[in-house]
C-alpha positions in Angstrom: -15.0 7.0 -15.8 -16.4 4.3 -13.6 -17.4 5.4 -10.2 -16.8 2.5 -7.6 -19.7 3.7 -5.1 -19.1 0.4 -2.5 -16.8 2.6 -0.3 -16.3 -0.5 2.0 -14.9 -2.6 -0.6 -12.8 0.3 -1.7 -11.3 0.8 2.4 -11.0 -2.8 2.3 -8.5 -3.4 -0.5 -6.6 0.2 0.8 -6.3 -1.9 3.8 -5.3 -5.0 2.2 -2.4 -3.0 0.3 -1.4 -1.5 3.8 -1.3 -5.5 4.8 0.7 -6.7 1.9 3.6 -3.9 2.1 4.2 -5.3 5.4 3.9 -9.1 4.5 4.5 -9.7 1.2 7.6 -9.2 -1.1 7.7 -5.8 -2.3 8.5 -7.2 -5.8 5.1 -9.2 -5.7 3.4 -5.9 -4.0 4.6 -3.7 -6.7 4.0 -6.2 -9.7 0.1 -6.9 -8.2 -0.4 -2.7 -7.7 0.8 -2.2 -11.4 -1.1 -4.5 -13.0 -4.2 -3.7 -11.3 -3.7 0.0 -12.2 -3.5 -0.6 -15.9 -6.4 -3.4 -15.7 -8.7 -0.8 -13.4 -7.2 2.7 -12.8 -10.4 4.5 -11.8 -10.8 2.1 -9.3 -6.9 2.0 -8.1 -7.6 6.3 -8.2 -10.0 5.5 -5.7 -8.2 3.2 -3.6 -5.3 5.4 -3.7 -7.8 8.5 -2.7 -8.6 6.4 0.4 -5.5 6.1 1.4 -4.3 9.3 1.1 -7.7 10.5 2.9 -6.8 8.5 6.1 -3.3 9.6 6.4 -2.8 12.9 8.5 -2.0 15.4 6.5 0.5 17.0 9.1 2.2 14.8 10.3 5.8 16.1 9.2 7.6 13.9 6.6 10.1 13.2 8.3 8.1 10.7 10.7 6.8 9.4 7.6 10.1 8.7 6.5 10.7 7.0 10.3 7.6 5.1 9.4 8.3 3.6 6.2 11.9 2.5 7.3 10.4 0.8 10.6 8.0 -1.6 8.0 11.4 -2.2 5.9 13.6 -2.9 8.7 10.9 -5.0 10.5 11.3 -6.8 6.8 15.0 -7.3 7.2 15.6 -10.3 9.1 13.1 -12.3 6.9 14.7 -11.2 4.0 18.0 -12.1 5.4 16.3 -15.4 5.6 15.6 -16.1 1.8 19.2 -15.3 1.2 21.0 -17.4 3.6 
């Protein structure tokens, strides 16, 4: 296993995922996450690990839930756009 040990590069791509759920397509987002998990997973491990260590582990669910539809409904109106 490689051990990434450049923990700001590592918080800087969790960041830069946390950018492109909320910017990009999520088709693109999801293609870009999956093929850098099978090109580097022990990396992606890490990344995810930092992710998962700056979320609050009790906040209930539920306002996770409100969470993650606020970033897809704030994505709404520009897919509405592609469409139209």
């Amino acid at each position: 296993m490689a051990r990434y040990t450049d923990h700001d590069q590592l918080a800087a791509e969790a960041l830069q995922i946390a950018e492109d759920v909320r910017e990009l397509a999520p088709l693109a987002t999801y293609q870009r996450l999956a093929a850098q998990c099978a090109r580097d997973p022990e990396r992606m491990a890490q990344v995810i690990m930092c992710l998962s260590a700056w979320l609050d582990p009790d906040t209930p669910v539920g306002a996770l839930i409100a969470r993650a539809e606020a970033i897809t409904e704030a994505r709404a109106p520009m897919r509405r756009a592609v469409v139209a």
